[in-house]
PDB file of N, CA, C and O in Angstrom:
ATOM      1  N   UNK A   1      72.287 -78.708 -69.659  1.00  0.00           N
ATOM      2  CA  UNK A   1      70.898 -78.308 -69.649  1.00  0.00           C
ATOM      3  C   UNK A   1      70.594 -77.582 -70.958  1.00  0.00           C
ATOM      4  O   UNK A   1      71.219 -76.581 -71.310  1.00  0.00           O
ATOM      5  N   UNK A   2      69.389 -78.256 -71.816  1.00  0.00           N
ATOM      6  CA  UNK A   2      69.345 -77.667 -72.867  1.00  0.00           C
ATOM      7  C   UNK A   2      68.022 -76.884 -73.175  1.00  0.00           C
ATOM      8  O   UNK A   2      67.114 -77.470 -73.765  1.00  0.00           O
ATOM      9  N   UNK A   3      67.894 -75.614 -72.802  1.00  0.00           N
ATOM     10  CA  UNK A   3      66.498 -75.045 -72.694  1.00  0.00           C
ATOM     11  C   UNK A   3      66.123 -74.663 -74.289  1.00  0.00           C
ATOM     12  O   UNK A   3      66.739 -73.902 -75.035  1.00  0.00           O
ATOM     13  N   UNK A   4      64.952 -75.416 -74.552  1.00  0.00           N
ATOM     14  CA  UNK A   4      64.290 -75.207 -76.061  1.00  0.00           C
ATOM     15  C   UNK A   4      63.286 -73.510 -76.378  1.00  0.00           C
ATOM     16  O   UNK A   4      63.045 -72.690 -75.493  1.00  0.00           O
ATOM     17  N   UNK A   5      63.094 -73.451 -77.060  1.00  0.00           N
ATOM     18  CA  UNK A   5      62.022 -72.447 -77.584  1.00  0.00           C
ATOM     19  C   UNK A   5      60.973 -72.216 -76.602  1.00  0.00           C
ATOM     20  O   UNK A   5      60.678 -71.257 -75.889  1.00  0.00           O
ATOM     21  N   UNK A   6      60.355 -73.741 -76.833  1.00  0.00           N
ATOM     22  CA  UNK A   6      59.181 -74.139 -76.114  1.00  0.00           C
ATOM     23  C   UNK A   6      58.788 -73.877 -74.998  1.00  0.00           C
ATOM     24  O   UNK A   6      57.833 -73.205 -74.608  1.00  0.00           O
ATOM     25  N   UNK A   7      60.204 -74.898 -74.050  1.00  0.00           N
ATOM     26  CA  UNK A   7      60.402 -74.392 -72.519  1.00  0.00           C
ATOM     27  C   UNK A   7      60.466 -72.963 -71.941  1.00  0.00           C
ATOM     28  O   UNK A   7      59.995 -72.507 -70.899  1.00  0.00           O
ATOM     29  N   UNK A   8      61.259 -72.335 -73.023  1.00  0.00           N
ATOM     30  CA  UNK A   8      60.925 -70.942 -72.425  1.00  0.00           C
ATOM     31  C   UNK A   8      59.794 -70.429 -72.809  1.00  0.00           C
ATOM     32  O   UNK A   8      59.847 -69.303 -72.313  1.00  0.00           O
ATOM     33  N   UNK A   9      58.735 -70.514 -73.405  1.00  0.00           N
ATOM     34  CA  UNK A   9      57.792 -69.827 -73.868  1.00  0.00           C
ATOM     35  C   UNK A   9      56.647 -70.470 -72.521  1.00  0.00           C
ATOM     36  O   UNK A   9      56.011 -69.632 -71.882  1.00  0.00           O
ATOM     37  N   UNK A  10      56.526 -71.548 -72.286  1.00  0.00           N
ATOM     38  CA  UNK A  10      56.181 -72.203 -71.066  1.00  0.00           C
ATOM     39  C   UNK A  10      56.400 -71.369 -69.683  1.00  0.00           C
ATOM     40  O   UNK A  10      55.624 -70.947 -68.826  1.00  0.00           O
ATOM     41  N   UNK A  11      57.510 -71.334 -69.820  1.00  0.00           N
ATOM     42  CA  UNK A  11      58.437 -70.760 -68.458  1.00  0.00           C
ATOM     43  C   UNK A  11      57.670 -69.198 -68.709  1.00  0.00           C
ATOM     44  O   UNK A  11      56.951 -68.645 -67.876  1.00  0.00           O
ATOM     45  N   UNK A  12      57.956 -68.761 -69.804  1.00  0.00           N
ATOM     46  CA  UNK A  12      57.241 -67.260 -69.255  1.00  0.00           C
ATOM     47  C   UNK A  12      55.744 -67.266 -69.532  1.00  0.00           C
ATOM     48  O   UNK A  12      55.290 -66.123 -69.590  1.00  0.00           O
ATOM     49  N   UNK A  13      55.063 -68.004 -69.674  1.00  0.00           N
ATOM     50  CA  UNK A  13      53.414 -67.963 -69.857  1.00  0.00           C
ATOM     51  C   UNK A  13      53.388 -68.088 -68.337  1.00  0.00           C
ATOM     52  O   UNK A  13      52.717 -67.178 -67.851  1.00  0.00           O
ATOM     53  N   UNK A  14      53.857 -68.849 -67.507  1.00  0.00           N
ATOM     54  CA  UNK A  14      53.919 -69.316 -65.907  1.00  0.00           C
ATOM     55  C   UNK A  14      54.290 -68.104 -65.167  1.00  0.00           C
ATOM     56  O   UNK A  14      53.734 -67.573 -64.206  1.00  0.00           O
ATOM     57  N   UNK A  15      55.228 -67.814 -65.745  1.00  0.00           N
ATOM     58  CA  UNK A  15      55.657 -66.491 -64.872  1.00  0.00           C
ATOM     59  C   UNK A  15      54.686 -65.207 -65.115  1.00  0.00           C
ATOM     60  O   UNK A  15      54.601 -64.253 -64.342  1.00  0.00           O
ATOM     61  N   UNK A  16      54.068 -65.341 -66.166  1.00  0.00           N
ATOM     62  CA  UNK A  16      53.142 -63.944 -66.509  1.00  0.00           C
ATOM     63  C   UNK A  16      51.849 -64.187 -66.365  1.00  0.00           C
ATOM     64  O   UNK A  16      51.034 -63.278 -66.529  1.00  0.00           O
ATOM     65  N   UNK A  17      51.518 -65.286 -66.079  1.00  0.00           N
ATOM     66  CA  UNK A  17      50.347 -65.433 -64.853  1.00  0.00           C
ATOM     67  C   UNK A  17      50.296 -65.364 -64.178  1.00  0.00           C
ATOM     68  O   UNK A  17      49.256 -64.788 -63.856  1.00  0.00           O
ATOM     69  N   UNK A  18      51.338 -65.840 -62.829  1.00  0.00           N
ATOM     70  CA  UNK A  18      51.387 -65.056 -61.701  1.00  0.00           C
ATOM     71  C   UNK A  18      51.543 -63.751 -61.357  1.00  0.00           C
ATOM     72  O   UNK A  18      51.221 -63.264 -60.273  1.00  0.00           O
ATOM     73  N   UNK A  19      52.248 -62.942 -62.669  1.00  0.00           N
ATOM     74  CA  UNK A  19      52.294 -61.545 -62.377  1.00  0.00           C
ATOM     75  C   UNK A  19      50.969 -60.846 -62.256  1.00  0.00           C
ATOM     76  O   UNK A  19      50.626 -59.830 -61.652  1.00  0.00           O
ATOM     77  N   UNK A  20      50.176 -61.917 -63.203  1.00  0.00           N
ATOM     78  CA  UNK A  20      48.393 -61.496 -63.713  1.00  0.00           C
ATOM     79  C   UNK A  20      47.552 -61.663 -62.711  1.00  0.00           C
ATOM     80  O   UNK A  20      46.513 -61.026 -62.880  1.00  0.00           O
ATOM     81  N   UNK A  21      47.613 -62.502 -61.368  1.00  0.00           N
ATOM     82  CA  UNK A  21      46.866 -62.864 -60.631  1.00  0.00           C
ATOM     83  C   UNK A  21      47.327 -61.681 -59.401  1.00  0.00           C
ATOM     84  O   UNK A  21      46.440 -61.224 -58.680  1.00  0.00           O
ATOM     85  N   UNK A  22      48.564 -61.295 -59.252  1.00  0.00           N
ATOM     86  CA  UNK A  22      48.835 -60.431 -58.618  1.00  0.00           C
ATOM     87  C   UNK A  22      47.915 -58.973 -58.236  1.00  0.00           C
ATOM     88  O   UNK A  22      47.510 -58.413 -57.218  1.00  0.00           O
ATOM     89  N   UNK A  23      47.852 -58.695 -60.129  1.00  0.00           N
ATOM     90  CA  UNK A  23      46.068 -57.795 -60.056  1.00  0.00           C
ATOM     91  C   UNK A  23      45.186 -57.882 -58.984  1.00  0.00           C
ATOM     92  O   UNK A  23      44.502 -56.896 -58.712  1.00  0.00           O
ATOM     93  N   UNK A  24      45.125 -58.543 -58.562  1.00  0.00           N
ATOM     94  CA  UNK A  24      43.866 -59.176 -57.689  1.00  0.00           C
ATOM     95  C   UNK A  24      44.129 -58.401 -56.214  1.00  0.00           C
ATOM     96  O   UNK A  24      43.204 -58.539 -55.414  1.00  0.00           O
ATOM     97  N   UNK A  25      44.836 -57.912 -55.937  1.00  0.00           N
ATOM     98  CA  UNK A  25      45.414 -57.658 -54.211  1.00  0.00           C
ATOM     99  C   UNK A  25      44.553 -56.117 -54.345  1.00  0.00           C
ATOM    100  O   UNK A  25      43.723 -55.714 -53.531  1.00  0.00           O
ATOM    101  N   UNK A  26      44.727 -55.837 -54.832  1.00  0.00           N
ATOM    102  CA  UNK A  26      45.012 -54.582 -55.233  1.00  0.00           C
ATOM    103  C   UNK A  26      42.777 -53.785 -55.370  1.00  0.00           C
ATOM    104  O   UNK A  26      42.244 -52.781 -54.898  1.00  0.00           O
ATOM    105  N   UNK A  27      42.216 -55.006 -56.285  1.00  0.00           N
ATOM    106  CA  UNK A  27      40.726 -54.338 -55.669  1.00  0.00           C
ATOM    107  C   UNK A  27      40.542 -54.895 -54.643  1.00  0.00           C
ATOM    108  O   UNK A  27      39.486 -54.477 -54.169  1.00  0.00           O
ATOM    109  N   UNK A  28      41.294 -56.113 -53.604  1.00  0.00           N
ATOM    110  CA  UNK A  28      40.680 -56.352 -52.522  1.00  0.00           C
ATOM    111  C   UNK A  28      41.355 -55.226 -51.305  1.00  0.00           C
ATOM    112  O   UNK A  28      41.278 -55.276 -50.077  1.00  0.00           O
ATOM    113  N   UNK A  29      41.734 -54.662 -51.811  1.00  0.00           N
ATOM    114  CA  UNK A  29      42.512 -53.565 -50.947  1.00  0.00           C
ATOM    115  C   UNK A  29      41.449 -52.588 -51.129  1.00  0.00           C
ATOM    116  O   UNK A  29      40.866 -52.267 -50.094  1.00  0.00           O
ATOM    117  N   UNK A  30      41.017 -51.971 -52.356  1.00  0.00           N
ATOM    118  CA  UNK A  30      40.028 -50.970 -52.360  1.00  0.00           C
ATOM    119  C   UNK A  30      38.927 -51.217 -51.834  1.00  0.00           C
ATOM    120  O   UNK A  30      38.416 -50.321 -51.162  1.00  0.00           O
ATOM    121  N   UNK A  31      38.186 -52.589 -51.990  1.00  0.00           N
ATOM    122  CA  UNK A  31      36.844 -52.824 -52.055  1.00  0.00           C
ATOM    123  C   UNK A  31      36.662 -52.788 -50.070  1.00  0.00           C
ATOM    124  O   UNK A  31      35.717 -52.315 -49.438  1.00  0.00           O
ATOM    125  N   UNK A  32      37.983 -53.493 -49.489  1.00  0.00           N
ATOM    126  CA  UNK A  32      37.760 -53.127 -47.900  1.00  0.00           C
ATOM    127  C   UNK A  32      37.913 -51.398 -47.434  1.00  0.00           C
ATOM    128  O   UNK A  32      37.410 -50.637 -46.607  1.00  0.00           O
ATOM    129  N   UNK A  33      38.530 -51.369 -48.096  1.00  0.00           N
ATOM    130  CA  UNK A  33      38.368 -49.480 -47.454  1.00  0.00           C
ATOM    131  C   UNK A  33      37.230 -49.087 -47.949  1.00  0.00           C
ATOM    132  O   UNK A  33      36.698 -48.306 -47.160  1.00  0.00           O
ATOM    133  N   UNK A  34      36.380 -49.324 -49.228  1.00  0.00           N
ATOM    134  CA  UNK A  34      35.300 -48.964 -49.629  1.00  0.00           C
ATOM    135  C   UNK A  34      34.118 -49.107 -48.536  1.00  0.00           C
ATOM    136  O   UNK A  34      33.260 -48.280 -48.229  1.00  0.00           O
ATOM    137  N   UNK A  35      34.394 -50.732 -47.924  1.00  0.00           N
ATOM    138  CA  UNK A  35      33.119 -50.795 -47.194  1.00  0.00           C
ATOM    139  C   UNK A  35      33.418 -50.196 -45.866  1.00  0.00           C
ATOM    140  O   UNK A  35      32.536 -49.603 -45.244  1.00  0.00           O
ATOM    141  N   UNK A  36      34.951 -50.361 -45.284  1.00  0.00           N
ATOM    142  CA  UNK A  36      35.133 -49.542 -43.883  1.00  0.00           C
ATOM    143  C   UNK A  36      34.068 -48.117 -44.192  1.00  0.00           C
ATOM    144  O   UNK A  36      32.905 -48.108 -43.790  1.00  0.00           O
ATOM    145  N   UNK A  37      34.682 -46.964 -44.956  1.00  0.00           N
ATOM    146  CA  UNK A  37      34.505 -45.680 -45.312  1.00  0.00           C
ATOM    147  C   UNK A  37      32.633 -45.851 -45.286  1.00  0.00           C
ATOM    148  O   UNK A  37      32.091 -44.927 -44.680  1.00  0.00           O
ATOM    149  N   UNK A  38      31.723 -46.861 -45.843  1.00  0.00           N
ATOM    150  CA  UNK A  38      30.387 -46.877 -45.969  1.00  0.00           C
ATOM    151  C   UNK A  38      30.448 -47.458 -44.570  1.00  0.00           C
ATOM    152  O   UNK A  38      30.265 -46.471 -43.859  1.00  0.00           O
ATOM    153  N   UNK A  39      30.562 -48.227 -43.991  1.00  0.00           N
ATOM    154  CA  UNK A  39      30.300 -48.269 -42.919  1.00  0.00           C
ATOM    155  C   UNK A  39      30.224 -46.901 -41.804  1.00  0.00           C
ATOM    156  O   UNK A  39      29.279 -46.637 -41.061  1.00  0.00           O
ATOM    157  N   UNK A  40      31.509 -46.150 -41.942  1.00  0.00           N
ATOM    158  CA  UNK A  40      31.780 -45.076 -40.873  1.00  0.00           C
ATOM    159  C   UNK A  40      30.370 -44.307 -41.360  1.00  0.00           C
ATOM    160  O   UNK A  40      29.416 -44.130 -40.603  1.00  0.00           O
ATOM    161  N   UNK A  41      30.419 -43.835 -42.921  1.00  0.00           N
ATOM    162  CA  UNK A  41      28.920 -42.872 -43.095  1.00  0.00           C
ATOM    163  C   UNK A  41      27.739 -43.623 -42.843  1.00  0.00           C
ATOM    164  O   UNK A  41      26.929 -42.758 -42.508  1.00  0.00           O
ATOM    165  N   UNK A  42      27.125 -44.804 -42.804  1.00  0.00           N
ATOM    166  CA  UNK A  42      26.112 -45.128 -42.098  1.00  0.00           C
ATOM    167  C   UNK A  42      26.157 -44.759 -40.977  1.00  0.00           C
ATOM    168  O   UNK A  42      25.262 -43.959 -40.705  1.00  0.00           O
ATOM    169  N   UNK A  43      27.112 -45.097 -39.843  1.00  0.00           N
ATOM    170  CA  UNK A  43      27.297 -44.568 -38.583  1.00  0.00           C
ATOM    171  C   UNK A  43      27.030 -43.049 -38.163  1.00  0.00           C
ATOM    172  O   UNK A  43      26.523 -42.649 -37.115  1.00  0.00           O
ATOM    173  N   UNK A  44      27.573 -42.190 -39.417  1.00  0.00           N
ATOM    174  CA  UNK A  44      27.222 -41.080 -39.133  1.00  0.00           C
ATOM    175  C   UNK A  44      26.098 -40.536 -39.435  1.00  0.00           C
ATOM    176  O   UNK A  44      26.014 -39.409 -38.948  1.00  0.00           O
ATOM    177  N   UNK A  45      24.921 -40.946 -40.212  1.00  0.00           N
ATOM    178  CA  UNK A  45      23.779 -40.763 -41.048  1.00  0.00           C
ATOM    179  C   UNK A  45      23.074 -42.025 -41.365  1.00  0.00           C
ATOM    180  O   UNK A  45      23.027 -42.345 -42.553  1.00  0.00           O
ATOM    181  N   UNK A  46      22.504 -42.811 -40.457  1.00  0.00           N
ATOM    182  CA  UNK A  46      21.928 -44.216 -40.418  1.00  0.00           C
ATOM    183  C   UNK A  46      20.730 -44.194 -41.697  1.00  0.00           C
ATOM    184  O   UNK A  46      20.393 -45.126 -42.428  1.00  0.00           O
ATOM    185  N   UNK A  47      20.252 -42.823 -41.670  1.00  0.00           N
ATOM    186  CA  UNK A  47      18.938 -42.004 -42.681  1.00  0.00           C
ATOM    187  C   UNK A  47      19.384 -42.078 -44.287  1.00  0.00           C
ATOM    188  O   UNK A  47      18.421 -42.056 -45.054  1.00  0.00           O
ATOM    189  N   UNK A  48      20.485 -42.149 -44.809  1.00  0.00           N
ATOM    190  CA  UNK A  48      21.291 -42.205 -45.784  1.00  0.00           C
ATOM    191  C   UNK A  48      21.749 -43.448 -46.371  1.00  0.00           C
ATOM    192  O   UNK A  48      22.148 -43.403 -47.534  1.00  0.00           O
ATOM    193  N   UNK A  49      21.756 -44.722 -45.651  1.00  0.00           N
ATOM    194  CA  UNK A  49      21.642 -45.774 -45.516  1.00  0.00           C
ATOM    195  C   UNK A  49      21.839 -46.745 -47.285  1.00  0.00           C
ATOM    196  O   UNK A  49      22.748 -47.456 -47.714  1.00  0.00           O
ATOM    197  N   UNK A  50      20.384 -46.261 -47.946  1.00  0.00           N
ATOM    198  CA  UNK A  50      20.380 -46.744 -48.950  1.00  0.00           C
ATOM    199  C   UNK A  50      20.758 -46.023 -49.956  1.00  0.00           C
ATOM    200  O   UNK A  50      20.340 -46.397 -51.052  1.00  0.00           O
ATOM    201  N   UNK A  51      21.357 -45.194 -49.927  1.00  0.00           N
ATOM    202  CA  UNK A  51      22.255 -43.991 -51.138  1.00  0.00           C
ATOM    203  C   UNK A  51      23.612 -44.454 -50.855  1.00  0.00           C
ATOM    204  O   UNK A  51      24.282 -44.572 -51.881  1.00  0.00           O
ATOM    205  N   UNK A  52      24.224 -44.756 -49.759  1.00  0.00           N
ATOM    206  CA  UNK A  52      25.400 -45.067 -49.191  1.00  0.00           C
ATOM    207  C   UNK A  52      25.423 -46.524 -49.559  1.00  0.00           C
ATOM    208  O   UNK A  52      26.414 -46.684 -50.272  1.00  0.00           O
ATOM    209  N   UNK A  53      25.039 -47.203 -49.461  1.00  0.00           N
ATOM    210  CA  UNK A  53      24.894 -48.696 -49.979  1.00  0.00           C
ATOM    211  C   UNK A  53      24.585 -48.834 -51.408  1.00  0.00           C
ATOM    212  O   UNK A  53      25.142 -49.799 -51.930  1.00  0.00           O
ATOM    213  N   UNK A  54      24.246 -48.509 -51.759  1.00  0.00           N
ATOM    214  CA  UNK A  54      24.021 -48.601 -54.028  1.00  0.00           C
ATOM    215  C   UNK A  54      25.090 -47.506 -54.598  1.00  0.00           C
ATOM    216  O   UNK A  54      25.020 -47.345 -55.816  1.00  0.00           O
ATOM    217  N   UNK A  55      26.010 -46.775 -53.951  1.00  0.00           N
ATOM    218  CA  UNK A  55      27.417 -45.973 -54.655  1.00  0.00           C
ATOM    219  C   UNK A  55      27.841 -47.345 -53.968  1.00  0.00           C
ATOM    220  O   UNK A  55      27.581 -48.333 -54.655  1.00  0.00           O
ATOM    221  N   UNK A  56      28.370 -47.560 -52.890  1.00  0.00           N
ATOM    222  CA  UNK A  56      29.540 -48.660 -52.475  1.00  0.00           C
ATOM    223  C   UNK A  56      29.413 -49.479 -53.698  1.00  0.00           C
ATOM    224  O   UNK A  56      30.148 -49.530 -54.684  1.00  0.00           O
ATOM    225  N   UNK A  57      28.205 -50.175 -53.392  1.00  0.00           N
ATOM    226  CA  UNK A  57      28.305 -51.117 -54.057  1.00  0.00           C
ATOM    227  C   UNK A  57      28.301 -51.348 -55.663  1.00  0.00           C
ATOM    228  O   UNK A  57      28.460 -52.489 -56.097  1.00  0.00           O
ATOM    229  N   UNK A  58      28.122 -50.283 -56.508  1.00  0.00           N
ATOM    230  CA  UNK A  58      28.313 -49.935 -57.503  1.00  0.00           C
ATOM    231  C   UNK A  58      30.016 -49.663 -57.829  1.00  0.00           C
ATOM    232  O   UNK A  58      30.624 -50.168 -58.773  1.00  0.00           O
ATOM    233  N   UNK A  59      30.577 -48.773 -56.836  1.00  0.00           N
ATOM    234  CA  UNK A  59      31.887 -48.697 -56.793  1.00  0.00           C
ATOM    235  C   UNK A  59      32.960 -50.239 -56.459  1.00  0.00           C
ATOM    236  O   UNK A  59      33.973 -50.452 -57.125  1.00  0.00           O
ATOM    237  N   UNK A  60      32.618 -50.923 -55.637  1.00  0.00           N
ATOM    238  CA  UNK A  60      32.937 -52.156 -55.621  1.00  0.00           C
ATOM    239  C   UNK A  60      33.011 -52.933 -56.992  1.00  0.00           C
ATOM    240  O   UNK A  60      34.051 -53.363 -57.489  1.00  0.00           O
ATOM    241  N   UNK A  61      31.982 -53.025 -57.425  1.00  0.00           N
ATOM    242  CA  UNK A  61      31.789 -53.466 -58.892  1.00  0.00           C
ATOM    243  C   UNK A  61      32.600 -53.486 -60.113  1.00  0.00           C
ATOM    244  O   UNK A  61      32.938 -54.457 -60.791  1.00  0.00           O
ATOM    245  N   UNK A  62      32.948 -51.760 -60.331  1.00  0.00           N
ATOM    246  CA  UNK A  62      33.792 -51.181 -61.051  1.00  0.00           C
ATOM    247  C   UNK A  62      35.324 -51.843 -60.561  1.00  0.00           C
ATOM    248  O   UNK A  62      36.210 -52.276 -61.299  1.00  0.00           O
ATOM    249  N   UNK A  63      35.311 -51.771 -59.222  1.00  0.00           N
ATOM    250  CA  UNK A  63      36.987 -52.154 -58.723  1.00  0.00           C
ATOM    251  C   UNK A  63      36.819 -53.219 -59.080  1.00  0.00           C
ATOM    252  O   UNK A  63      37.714 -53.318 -59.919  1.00  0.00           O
ATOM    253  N   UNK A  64      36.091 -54.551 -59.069  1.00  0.00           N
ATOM    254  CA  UNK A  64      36.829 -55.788 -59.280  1.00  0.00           C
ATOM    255  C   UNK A  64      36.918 -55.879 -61.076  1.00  0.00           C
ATOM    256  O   UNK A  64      37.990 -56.199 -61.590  1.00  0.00           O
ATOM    257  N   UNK A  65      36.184 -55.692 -61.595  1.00  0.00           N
ATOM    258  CA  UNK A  65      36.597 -56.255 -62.751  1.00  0.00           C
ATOM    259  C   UNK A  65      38.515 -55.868 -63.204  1.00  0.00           C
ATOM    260  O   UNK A  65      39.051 -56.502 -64.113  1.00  0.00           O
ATOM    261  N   UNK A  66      39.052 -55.119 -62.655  1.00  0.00           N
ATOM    262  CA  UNK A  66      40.438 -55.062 -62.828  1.00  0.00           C
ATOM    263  C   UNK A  66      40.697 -56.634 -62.391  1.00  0.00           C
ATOM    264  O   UNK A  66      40.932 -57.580 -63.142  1.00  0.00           O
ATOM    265  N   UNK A  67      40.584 -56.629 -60.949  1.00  0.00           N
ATOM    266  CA  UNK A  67      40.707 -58.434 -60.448  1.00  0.00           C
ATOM    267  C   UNK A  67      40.329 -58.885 -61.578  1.00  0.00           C
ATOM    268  O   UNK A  67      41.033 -58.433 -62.481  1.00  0.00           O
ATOM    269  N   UNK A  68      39.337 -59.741 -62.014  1.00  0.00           N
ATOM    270  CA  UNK A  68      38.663 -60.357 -62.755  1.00  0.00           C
ATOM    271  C   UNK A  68      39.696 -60.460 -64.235  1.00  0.00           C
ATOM    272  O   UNK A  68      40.063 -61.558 -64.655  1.00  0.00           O
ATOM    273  N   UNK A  69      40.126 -58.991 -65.004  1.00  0.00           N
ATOM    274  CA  UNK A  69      40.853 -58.923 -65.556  1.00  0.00           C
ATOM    275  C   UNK A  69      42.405 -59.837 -65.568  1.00  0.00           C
ATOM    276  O   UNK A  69      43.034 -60.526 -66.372  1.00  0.00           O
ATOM    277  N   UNK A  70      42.532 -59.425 -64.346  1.00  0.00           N
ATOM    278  CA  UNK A  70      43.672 -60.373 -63.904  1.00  0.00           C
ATOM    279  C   UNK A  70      43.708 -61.556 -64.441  1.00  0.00           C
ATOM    280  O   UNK A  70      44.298 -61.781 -65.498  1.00  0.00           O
ATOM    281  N   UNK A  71      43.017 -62.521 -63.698  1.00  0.00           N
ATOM    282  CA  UNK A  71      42.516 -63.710 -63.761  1.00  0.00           C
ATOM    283  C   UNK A  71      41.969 -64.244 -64.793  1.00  0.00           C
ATOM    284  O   UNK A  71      42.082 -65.462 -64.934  1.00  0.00           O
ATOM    285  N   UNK A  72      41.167 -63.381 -65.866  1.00  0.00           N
ATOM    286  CA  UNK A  72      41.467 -64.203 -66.937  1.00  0.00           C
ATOM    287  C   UNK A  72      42.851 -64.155 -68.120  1.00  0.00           C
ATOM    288  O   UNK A  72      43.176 -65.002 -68.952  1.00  0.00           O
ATOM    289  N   UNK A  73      43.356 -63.059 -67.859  1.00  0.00           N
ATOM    290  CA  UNK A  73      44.573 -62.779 -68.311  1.00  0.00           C
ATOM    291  C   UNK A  73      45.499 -64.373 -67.896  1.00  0.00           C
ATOM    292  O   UNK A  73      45.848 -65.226 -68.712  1.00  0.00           O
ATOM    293  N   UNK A  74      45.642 -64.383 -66.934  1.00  0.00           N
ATOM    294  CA  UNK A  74      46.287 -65.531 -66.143  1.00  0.00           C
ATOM    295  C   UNK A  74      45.928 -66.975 -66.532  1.00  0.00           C
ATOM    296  O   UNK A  74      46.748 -67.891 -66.473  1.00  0.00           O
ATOM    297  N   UNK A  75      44.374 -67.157 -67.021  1.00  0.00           N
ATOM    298  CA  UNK A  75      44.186 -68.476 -67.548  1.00  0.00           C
ATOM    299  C   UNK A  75      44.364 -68.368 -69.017  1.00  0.00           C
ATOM    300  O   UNK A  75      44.498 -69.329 -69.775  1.00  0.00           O
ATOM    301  N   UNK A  76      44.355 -67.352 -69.289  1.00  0.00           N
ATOM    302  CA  UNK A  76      44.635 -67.361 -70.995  1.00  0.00           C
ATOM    303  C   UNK A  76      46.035 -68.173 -70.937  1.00  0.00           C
ATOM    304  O   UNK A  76      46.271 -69.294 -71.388  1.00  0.00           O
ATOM    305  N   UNK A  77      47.139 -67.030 -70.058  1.00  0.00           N
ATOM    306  CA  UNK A  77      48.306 -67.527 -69.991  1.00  0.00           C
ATOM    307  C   UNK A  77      48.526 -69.221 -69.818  1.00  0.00           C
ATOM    308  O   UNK A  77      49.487 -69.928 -70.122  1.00  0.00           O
ATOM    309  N   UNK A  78      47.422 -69.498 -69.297  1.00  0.00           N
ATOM    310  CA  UNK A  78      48.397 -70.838 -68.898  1.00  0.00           C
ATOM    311  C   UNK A  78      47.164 -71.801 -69.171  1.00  0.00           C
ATOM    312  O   UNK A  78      46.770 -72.516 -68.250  1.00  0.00           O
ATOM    313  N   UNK A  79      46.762 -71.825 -69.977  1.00  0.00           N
ATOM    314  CA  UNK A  79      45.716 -72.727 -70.762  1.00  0.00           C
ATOM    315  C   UNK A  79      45.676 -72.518 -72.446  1.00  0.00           C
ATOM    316  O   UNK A  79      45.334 -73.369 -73.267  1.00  0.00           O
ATOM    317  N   UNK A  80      45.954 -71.666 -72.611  1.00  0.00           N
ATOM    318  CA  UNK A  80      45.898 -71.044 -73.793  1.00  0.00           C
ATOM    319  C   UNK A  80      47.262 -71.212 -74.903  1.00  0.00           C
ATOM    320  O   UNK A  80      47.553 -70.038 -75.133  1.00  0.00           O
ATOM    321  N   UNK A  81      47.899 -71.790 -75.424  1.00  0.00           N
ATOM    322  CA  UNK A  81      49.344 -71.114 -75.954  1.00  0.00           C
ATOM    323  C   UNK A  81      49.277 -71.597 -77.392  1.00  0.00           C
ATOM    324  O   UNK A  81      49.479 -72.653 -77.992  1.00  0.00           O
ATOM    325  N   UNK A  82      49.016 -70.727 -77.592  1.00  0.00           N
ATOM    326  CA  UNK A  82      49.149 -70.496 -79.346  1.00  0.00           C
ATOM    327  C   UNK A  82      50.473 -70.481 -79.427  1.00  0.00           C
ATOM    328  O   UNK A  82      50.592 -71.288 -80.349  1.00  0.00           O
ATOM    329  N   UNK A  83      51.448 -70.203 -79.185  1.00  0.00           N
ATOM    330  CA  UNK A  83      52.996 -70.016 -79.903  1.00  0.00           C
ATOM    331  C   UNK A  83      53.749 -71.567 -79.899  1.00  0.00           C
ATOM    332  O   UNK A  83      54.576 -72.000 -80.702  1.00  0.00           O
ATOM    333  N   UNK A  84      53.192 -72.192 -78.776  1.00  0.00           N
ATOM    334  CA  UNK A  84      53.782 -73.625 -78.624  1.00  0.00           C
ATOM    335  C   UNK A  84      53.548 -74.442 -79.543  1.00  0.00           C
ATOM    336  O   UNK A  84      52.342 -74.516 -79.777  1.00  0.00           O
ATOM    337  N   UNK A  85      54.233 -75.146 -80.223  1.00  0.00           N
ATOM    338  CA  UNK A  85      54.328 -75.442 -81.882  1.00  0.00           C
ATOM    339  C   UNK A  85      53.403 -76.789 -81.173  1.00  0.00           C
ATOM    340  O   UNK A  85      52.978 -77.693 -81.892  1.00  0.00           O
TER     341      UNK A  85
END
C-alpha cells in the first residue's frame, strides 16, 4: 500500500470536516434549552411575552452562526483544496 502526498492531504481534508460539522450539536443543544427556558418565562409572565421572544430569538441567532461556521468550514474542507497539486 502506497499512500501519496495527495491521499493523505484528501484523507485529512475528510477527516477535518467531519470534525467541522461536529460544531453543529453543540448550538442545537443551546438553541433547545433557549426555547425550553422562554417557554417556562412565558408561562410564568404570559404579559412579557414579546420581550421574552425578541432576546430568545436574538440569542438563538448569535448561537447558530458557530453551527453555520462549522459547515462552511467543512465545505471549504472538502470542495476546496488548494494544496492538491
Amino acid at each position: 500500500m502506497n499512500i501519496t502526498g495527495t491521499d493523505l492531504i484528501l484523507a485529512c481534508s475528510a477527516i477535518g470536516a467531519g470534525l467541522a460539522v461536529i460544531a453543529g450539536i453543540g448550538p442545537g443543544i443551546g438553541q433547545g434549552i433557549a426555547a425550553g427556558y422562554a417557554a417556562n418565562a412565558v408561562g410564568r409572565n404570559p404579559g412579557a411575552k414579546g420581550d421574552i421572544m425578541s432576546t430568545m430569538l436574538l440569542g438563538q441567532a448569535v448561537a447558530e452562526t458557530t453551527g453555520l461556521y462549522g459547515l462552511l468550514v467543512a465545505m471549504l474542507l472538502m470542495f476546496v483544496k488548494p494544496l492538491v497539486p
